[in-house]
PAKOL-169928 format. One line per 10 residues: for each residue x, y, z of C-alpha. Coordinates in nm, 2 decimals. Example, Ala and Ser with C-alpha at 12.3 -4.5 7.8 and 13.67 -1.06 7.14 Angstrom:
1.23,-0.45,0.78 ~ 1.37,-0.11,0.71
//
This chain:
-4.07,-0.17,-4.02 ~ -3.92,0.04,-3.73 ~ -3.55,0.15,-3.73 ~ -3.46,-0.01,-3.44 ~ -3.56,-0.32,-3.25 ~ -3.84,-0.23,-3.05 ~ -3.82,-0.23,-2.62 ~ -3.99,-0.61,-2.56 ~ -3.70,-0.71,-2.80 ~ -3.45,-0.54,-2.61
-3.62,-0.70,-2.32 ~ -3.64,-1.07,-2.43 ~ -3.27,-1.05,-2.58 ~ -3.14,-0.95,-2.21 ~ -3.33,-1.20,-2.05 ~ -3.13,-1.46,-2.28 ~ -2.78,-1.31,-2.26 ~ -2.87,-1.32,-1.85 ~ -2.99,-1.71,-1.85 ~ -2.66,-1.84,-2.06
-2.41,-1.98,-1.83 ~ -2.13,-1.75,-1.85 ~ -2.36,-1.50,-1.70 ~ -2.52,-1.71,-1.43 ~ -2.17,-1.74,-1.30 ~ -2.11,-1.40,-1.28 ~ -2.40,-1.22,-1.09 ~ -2.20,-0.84,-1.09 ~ -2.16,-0.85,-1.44 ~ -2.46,-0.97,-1.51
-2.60,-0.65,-1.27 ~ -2.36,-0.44,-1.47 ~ -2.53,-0.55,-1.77 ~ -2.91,-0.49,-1.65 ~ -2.86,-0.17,-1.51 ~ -2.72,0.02,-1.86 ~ -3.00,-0.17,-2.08 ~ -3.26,-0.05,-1.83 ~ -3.21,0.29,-1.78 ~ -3.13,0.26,-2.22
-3.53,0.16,-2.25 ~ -3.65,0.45,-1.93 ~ -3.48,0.67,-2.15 ~ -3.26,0.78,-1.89 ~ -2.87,0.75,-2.08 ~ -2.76,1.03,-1.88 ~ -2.76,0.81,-1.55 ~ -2.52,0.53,-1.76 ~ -2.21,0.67,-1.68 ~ -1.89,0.61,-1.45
-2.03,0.74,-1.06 ~ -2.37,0.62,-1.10 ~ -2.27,0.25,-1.20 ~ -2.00,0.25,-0.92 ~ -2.30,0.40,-0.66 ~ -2.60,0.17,-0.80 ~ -2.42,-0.14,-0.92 ~ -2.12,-0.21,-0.69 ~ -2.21,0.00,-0.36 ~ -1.95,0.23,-0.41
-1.99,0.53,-0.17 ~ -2.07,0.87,-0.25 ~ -1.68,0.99,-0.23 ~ -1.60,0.75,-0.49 ~ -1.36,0.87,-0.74 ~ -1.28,0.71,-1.08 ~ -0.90,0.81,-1.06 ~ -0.82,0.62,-0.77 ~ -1.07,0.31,-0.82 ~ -1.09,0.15,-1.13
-1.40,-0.11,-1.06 ~ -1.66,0.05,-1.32 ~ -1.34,0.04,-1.60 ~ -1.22,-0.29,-1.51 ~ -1.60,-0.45,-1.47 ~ -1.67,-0.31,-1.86 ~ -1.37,-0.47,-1.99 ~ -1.51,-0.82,-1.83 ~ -1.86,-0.75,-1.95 ~ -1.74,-0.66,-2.31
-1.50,-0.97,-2.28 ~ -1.81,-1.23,-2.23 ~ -2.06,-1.01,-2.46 ~ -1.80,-1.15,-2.75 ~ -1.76,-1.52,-2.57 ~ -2.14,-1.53,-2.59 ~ -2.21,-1.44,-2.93 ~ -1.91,-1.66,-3.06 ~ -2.07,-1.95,-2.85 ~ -2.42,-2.02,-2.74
-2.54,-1.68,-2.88 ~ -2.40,-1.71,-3.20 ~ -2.76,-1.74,-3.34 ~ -2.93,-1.46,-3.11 ~ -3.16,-1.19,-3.37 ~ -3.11,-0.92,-3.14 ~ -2.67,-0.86,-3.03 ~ -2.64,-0.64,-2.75 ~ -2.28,-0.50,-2.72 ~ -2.11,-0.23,-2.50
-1.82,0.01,-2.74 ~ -1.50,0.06,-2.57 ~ -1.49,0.41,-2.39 ~ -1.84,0.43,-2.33 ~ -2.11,0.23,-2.15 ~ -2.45,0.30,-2.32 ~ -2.53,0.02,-2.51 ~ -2.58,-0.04,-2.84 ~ -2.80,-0.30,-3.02 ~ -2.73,-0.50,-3.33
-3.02,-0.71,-3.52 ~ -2.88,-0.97,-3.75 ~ -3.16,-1.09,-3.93 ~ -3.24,-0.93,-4.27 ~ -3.60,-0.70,-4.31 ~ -3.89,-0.85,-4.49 ~ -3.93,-0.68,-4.81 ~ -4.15,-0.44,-4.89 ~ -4.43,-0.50,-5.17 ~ -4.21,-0.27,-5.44
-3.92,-0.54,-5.38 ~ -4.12,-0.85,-5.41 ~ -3.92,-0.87,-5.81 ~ -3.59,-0.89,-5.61 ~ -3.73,-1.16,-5.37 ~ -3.68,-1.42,-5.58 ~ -3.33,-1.29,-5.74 ~ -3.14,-1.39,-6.07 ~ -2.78,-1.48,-5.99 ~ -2.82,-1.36,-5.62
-2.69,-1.02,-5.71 ~ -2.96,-0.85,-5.59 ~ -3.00,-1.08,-5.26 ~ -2.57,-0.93,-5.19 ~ -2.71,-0.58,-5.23 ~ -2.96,-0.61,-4.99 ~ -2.74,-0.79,-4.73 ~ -2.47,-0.45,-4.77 ~ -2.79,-0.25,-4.75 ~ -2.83,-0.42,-4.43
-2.48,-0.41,-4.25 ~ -2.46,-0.05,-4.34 ~ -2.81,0.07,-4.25 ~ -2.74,-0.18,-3.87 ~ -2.42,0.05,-3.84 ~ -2.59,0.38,-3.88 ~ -2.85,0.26,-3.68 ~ -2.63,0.16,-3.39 ~ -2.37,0.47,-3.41 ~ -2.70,0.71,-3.47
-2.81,0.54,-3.09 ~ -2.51,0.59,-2.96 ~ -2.47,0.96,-3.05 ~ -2.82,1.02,-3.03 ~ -2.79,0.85,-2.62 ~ -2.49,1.07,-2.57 ~ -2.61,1.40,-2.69 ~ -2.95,1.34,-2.51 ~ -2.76,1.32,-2.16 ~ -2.51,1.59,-2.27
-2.81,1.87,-2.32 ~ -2.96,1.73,-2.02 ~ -2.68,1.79,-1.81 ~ -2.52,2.08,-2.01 ~ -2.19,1.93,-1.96 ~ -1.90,1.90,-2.24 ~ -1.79,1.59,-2.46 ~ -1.63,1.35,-2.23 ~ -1.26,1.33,-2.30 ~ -1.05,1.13,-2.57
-0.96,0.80,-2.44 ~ -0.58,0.77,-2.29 ~ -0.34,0.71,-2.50 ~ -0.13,0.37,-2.42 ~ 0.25,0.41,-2.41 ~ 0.49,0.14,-2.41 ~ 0.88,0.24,-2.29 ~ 1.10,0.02,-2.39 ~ 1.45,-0.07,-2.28 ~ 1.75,0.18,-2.42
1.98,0.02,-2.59 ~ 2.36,-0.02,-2.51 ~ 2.56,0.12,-2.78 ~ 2.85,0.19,-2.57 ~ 3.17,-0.01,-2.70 ~ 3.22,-0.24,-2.37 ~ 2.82,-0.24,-2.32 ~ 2.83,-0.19,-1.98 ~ 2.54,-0.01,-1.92 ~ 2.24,-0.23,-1.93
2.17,-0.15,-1.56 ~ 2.17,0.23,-1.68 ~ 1.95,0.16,-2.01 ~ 1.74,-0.04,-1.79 ~ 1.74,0.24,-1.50 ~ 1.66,0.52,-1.74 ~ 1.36,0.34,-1.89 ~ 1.22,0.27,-1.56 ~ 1.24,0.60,-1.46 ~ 1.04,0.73,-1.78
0.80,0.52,-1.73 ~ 0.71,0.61,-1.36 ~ 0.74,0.96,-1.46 ~ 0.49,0.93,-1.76 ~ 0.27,0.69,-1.54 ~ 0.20,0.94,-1.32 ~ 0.04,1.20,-1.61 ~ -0.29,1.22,-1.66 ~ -0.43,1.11,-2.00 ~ -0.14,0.88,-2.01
-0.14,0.47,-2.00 ~ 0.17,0.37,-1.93 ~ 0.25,0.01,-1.96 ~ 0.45,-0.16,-1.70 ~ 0.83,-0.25,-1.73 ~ 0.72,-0.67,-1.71 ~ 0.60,-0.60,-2.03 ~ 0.74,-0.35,-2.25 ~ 1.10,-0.52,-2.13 ~ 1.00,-0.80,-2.30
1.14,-0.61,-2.64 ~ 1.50,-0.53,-2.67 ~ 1.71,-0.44,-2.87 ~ 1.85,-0.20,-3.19 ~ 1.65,-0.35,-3.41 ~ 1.29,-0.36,-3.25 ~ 0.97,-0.33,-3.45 ~ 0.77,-0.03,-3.31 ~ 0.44,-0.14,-3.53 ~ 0.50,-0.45,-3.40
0.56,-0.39,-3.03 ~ 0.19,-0.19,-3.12 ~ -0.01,-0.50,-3.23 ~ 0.14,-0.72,-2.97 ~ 0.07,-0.46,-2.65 ~ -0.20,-0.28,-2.87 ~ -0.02,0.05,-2.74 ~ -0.05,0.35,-3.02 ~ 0.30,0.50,-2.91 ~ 0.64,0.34,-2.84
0.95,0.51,-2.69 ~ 1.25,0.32,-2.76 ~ 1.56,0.50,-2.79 ~ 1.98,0.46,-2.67 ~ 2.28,0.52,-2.46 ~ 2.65,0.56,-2.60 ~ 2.92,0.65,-2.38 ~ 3.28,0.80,-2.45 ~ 3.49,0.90,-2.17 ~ 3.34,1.10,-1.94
3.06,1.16,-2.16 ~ 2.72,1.03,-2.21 ~ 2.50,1.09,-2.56 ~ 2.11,0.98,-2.49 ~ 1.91,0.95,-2.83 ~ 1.51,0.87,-2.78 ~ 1.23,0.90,-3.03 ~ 0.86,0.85,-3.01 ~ 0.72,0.66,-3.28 ~ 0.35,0.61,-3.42
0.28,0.27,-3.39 ~ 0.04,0.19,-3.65 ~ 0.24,0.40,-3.89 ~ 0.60,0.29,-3.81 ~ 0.69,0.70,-3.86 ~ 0.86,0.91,-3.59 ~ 0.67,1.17,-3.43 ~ 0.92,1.32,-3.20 ~ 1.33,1.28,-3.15 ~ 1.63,1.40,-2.99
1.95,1.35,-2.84 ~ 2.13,1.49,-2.55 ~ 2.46,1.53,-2.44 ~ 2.59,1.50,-2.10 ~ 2.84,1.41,-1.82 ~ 2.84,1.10,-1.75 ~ 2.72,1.19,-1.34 ~ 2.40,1.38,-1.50 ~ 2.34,1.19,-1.77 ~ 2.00,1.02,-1.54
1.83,1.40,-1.50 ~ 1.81,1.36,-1.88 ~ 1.49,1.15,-1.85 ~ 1.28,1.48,-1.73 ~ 1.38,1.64,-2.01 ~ 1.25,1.30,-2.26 ~ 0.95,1.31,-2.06 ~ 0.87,1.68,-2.11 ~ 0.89,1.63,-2.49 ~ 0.72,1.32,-2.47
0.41,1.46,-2.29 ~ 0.41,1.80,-2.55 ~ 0.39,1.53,-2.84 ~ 0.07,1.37,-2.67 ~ -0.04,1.68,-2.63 ~ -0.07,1.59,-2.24 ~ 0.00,1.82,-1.94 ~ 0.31,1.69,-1.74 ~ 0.28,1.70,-1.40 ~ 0.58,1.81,-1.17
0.78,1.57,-1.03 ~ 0.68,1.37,-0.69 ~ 0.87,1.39,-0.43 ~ 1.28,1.43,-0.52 ~ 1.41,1.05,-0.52 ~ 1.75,1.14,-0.67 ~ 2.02,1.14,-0.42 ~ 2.28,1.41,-0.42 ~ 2.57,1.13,-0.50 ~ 2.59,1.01,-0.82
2.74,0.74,-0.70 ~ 2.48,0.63,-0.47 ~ 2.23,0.63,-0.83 ~ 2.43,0.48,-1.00 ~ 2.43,0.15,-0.74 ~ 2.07,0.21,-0.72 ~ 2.07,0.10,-1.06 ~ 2.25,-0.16,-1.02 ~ 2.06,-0.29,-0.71 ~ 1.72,-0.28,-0.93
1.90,-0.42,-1.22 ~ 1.97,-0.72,-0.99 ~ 1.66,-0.73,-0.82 ~ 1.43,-0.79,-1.12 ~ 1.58,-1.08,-1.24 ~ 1.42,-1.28,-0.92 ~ 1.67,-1.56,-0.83 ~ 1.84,-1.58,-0.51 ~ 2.21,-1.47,-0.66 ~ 2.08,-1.17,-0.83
1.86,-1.08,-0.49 ~ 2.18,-1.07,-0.27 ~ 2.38,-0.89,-0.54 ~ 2.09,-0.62,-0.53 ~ 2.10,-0.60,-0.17 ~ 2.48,-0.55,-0.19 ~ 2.42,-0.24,-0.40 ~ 2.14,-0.08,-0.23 ~ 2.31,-0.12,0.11 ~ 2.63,0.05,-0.06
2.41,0.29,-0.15 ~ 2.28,0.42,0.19 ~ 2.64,0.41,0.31 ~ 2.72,0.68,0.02 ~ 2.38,0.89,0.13 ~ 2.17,0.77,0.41 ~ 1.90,1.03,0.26 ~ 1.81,0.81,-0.03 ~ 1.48,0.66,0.04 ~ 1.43,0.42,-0.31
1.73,0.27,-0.18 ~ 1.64,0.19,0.16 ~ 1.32,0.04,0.00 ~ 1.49,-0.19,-0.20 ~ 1.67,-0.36,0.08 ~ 1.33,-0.37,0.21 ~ 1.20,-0.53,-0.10 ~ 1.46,-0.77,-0.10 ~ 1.42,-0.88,0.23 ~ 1.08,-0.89,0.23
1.09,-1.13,-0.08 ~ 1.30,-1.39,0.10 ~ 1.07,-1.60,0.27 ~ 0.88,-1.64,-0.05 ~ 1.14,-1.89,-0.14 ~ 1.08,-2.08,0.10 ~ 1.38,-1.98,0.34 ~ 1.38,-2.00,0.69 ~ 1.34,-1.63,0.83 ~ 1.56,-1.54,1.16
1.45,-1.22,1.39 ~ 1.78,-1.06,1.25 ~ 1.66,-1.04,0.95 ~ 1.32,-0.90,1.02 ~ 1.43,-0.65,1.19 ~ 1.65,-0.53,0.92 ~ 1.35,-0.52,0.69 ~ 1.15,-0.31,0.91 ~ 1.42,-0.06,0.96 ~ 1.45,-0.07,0.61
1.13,0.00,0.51 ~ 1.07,0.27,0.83 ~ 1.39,0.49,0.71 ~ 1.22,0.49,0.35 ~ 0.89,0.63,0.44 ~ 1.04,0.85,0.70 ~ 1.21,0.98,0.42 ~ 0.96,1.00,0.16 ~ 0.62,0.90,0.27 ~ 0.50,0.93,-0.07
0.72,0.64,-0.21 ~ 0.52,0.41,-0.34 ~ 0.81,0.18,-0.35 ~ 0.87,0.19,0.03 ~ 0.50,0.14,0.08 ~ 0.46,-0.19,-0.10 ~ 0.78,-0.28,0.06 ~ 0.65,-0.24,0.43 ~ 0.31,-0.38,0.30 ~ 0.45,-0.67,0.18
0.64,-0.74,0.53 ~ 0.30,-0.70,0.68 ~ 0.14,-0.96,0.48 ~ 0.45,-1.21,0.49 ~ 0.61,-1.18,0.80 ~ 0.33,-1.06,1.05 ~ 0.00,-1.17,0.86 ~ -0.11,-0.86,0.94 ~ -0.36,-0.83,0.69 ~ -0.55,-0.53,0.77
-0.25,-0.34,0.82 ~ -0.11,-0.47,0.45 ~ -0.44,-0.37,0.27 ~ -0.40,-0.01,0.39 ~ -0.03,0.02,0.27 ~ -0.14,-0.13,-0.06 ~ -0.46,0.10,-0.13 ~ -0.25,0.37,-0.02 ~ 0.01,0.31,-0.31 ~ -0.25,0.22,-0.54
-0.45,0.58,-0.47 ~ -0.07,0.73,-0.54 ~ -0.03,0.57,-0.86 ~ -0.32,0.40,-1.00 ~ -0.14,0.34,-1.30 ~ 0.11,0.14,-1.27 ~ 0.07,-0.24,-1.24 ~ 0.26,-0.35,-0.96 ~ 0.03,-0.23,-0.65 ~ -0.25,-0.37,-0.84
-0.09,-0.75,-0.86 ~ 0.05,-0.69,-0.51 ~ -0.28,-0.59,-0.34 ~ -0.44,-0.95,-0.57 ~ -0.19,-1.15,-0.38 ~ -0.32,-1.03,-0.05 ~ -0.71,-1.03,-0.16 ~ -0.63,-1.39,-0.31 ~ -0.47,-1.50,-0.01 ~ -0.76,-1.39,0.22
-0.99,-1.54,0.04 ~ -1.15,-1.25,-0.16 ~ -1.11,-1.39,-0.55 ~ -1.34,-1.14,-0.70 ~ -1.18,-0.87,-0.59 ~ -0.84,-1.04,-0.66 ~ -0.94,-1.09,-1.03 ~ -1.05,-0.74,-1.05 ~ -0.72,-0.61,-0.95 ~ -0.53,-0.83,-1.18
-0.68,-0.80,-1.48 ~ -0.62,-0.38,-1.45 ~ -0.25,-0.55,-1.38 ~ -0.32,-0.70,-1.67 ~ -0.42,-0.44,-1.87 ~ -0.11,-0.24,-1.76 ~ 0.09,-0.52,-1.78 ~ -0.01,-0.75,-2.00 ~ 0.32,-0.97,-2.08 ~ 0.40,-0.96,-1.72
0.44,-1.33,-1.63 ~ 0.41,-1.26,-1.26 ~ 0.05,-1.09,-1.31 ~ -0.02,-1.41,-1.52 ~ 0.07,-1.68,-1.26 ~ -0.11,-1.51,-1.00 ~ -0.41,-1.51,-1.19 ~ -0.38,-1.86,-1.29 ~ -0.33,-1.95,-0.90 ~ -0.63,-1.70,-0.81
-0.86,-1.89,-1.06 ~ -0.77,-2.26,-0.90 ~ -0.85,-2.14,-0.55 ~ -1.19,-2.07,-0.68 ~ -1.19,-2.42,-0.80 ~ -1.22,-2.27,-1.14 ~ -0.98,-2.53,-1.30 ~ -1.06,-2.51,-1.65 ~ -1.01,-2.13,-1.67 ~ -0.66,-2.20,-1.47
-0.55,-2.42,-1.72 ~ -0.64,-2.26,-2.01 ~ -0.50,-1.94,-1.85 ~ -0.19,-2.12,-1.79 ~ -0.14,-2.21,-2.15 ~ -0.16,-1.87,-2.27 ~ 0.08,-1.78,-2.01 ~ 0.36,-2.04,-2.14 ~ 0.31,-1.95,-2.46 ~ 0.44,-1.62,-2.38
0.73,-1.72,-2.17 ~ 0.80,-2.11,-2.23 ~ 1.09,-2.10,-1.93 ~ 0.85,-1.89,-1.64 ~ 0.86,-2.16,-1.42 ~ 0.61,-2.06,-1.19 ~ 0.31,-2.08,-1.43 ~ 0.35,-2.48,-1.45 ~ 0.32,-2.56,-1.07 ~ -0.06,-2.39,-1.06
-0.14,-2.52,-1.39 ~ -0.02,-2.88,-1.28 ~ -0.23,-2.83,-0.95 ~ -0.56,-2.77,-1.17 ~ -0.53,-3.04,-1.38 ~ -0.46,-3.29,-1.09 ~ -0.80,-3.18,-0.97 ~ -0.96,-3.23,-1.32 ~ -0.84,-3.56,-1.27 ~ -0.60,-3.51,-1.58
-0.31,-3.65,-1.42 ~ -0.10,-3.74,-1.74 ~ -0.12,-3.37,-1.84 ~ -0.04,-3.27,-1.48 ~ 0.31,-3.48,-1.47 ~ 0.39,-3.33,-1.79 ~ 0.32,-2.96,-1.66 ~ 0.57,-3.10,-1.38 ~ 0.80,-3.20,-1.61 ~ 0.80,-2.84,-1.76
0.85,-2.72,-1.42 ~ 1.15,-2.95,-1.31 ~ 1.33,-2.88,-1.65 ~ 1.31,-2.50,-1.63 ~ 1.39,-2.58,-1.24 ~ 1.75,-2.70,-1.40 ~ 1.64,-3.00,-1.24 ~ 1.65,-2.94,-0.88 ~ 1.26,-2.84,-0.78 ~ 1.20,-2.59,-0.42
1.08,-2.75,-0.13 ~ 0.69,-2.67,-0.24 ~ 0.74,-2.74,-0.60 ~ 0.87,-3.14,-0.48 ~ 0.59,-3.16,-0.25 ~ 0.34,-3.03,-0.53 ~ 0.45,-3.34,-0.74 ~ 0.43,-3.62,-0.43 ~ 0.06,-3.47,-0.37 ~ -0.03,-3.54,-0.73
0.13,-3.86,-0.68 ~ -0.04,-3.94,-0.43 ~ -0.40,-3.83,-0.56 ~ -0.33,-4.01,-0.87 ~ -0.31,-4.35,-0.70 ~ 0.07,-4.39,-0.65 ~ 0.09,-4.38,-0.27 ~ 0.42,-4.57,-0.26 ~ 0.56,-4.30,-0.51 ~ 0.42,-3.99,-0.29
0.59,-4.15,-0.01 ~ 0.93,-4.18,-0.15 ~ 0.89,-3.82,-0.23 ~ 0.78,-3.76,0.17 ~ 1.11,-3.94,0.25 ~ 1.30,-3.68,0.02 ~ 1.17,-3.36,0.22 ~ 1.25,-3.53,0.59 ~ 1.60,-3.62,0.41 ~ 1.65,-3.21,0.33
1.46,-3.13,0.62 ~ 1.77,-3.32,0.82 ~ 2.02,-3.03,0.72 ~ 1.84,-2.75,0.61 ~ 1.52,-2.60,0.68 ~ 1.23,-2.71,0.45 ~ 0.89,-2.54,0.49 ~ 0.66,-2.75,0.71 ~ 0.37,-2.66,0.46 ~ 0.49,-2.84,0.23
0.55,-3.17,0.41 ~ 0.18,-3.14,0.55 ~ 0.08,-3.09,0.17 ~ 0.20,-3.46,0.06 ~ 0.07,-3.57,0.37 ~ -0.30,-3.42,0.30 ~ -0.31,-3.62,-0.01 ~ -0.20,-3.91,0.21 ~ -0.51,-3.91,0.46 ~ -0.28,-3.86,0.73
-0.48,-3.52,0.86 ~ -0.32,-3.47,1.21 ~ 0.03,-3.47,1.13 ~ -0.06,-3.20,0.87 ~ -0.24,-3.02,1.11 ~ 0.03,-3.07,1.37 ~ 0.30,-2.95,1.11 ~ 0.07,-2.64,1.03 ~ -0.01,-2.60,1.35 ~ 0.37,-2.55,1.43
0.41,-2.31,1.08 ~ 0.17,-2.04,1.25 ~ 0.46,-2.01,1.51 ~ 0.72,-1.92,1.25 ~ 0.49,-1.70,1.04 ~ 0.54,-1.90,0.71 ~ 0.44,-1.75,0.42 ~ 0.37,-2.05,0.27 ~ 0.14,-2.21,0.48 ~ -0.12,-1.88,0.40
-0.15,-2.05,0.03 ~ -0.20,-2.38,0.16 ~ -0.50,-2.28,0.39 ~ -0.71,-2.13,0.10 ~ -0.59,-2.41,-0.15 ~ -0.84,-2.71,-0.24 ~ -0.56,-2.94,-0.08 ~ -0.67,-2.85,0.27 ~ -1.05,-2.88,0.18 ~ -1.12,-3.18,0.38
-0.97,-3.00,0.69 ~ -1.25,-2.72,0.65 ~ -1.47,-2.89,0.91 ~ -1.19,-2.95,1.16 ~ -1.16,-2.76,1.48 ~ -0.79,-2.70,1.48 ~ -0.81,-2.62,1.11 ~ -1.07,-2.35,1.17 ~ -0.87,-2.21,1.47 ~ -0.57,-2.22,1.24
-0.77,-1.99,0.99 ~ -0.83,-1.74,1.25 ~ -0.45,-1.71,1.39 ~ -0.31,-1.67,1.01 ~ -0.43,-1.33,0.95 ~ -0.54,-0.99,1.17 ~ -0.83,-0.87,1.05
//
């Protein structure tokens, strides 16, 4: 019998693996999977690399360059990810496995049915005991895994001497930062533990040969007393720097260490000493000896984004400190210190971008934005990339104005691809430009860029509900849900992964589970819910069958809207579920002419499906968004 399985096996497996229904749902992958099995059996592994999927597969261009788009990395992760989901599920049978190892894309192919004996083993066909029947099954597993790892080095060598190149190179090693810890006596200095960390890791995200995982993440693990191997299995990172911050007086000891995750050991530490004024420019010196410990090259420094006034950091801090906690007390407390900041050195661009940020993020609550305000942001935003053009923070601040204040699409997607072609590694332009692609309807692209937020990110809660809401506006409910679950299992109080995950299972008809994910969200809401989140919970009511329930919640928003401004999205919302179409279109109508953010969700929700057909719905689709 031959070593391997034979071409018309290849063949017949593919054609299977292609006709299940997680791949007839999912035509690229599906392409992906084709083209590297078919140039396998021409005998052409040379051609199954990165450029040549990107150009043949998904119509990249000829200037396509794998630092600054990840499609071919991202697409293997999804194709490995349903390989397993096959053979666990209606492949788990198959003779013939056909899998794809991580770092490479030749395939590899598995048979999992045992060899008919040859005539000189007919005595162990028939076996006393089984013993010999075991033998021949290990015989089997180990001669399938030199046969799979000889095709694999035999495929890579073959295009290596044809193209007289070198080994490709070791795959990045994954770095998680975490948090330093406060060991100063009044512990005072969780803005500056916090500051420091986030500063290492957009200095190490920016070296190449380096993953770097996002601060969503790695922040989830504090303290003096964190578990390094742990932190590894749970962010299945091979490295963790952790370290600390005392202060006395006027001085300021740092102490960090890198340490082996799957080990527990300490490859590298050290402390330093400083004034308490310098004791931030100690992070190049961490990074330095962090990247001579990878044995990576580190890059110099982007552009300076230090100010020349302490001080002026030191608010900075502060102001992102603030910022990242994402409620509306802790917003105007950051845009306090950033705006004390600039006063102390108008020079300092991050600080000009995070009042940007800040005011950029307020209409996503659901607030009322004046002209004042928008022309602060602007300024804002302006002065920070007048000062530093390369900042990708002042980038995704002006990008997220144009998406949210001026639905200028268009211009937003260049802002965001410019800050993703500046740091492709870091997670938060990739779940920023998903919001946009989400929003304009683009869900494949959307889920492309969130799970490589994802894999930067991957205890980030806000990459997490955006995915969840990007799978419902495909009418993908089930994967929502189940998406969702993960999600609060993670982070039980994240309120904003129980609205989606209601909305899905409203639509799946599920509407016990639905109030309960609304119960979820109300209690982590300390029991007042936003505008949106009420109106989420009368249209369920009202799809459910309760009118006269949905209605007492309509009368609650016109009671708020009495005193305060409410979002007119959210009244049409209930009013959708209500029948009563042209006062939701009237009240939509009316939100174009304010620019409210919300009312972008709304149009590419499944609420506003029956409106698709109407005229003045279709016209309102074309005002939302410059394209």
């Amino acid at each position: 019998m031959p070593l391997g399985p034979t071409p018309d096996e290849i063949r017949s497996a593919l054609a299977r693996v292609l006709e299940s229904s997680r791949f007839r749902e999912a035509p690229r992958i599906s392409a992906f999977l084709r083209f590297v099995v078919e140039r396998w059996l021409a005998g052409e592994p040379e051609q199954i690399k990165e450029t040549v999927i990107a150009l043949e597969v998904y119509g990249r261009g000829s200037t396509f360059n794998p630092q600054n788009d990840s499609i071919v990395r991202v697409e293997a992760g999804r194709l490995r990810s349903k390989l397993r989901d096959y053979y666990l599920t209606e492949g788990q049978d198959e003779p013939l496995r056909i899998d794809l190892p991580k770092g490479a894309y030749v395939p590899v192919f598995h048979s999992t049915q045992p060899p008919e004996p040859a005539a000189g083993d007919a005595a162990e066909k028939q076996p006393r005991n089984g013993v010999p029947r075991r033998r021949q099954v290990v015989r089997l597993a180990l001669a399938a895994a030199v046969v799979a790892a000889a095709g694999a080095v035999a495929a890579y060598y073959w295009g290596t001497f044809r193209r007289g190149s070198t080994p490709p190179p070791s795959p990045a090693r994954r770095v998680a930062v975490l948090p330093f810890t406060d060991l100063s006596q009044q512990h005072g200095l969780a803005y500056f533990c916090d500051g420091l960390a986030e500063e290492m890791i957009d200095d190490l995200s920016r070296v190449p040969g380096l993953s770097v995982l996002a601060r969503g993440s790695s922040f989830q693990f504090r303290g003096a007393n964190v578990d390094a191997r742990e932190v590894g299995r749970r962010l299945q990172v091979d490295r963790v720097l952790l370290g600390s911050v005392r202060q006395s007086g006027s001085k300021v000891r740092v102490s960090a260490q890198l340490v082996d995750s799957s080990t527990g050991l300490t490859l590298w530490s050290s402390s330093y000493d400083r004034e308490s004024r310098d004791a931030l420019a100690v992070q190049d010196d961490i990074a330095r000896e962090v990247a001579r410990s990878l044995e990576v090259q580190m890059s110099a420094r982007a552009a300076a984004s230090r100010p020349s006034d302490p001080a002026a950091y030191e608010l900075y801090l502060k102001g992102r400190y603030y910022y990242w906690k994402s409620n509306a007390e802790d917003e105007a407390r950051a845009l306090n210190h950033f705006e004390e900041a600039v006063q102390r050195d108008a020079a300092f661009a991050p600080a000009w971008a995070g009042i940007a940020d800040v005011l950029a993020s307020t209409p996503l609550r659901g607030v009322q934005v004046d002209q004042a305000l928008v022309d602060r942001a602007r300024a804002a935003a302006r002065r920070a990339l007048e000062l530093n053009p390369q900042l990708v923070d002042g980038l995704l601040a002006q990008a997220h104005l144009a998406r949210t204040l001026d639905y200028d699409w268009r211009e937003s997607e260049r802002l965001y691809k410019q800050a993703l072609a500046l740091q492709p590694g870091a997670a938060r332009p990739h779940n920023s430009y998903a919001v946009l692609l989400s929003l304009s309807g683009r869900f494949g692209e959307a889920d492309n860029e969130l799970r490589e937020a994802m894999r930067l990110d991957p205890l980030s809660m806000q990459v997490h509900s955006n995915l969840v809401l990007n799978l419902y506006r495909q009418r993908r409910y089930a994967e929502a849900v189940q998406a969702a679950r993960k999600a609060a299992a993670i982070a039980p109080s994240y309120r904003n992964i129980y609205s989606p995950m209601a909305a899905a299972l409203a639509e799946m008809g599920q509407f016990r589970a639905a109030f309960d994910a609304l119960d979820s969200l109300t209690r982590n809401s300390a029991g007042q819910l936003l505008d949106h989140h009420l109106a989420l919970r009368g249209y369920i009511l009202a799809r459910s069958g309760d009118a006269t329930a949905a209605r007492a919640v309509l009368r609650e928003l016109e009671r708020r809207a009495a005193s305060r401004y409410v979002p007119k999205s959210a009244v049409a919302d209930v009013l959708l579920a209500l029948g009563e179409r042209n006062r939701a279109l009237d009240l939509m109508e009316s939100a174009v002419g304010t620019r409210e953010v919300l009312l972008a969700g709304l149009l590419v929700s499944p609420h506003a499906d029956p409106l698709r057909s109407d005229p003045r719905f279709v016209r309102l689709t074309q005002a939302i968004a410059r394209r």
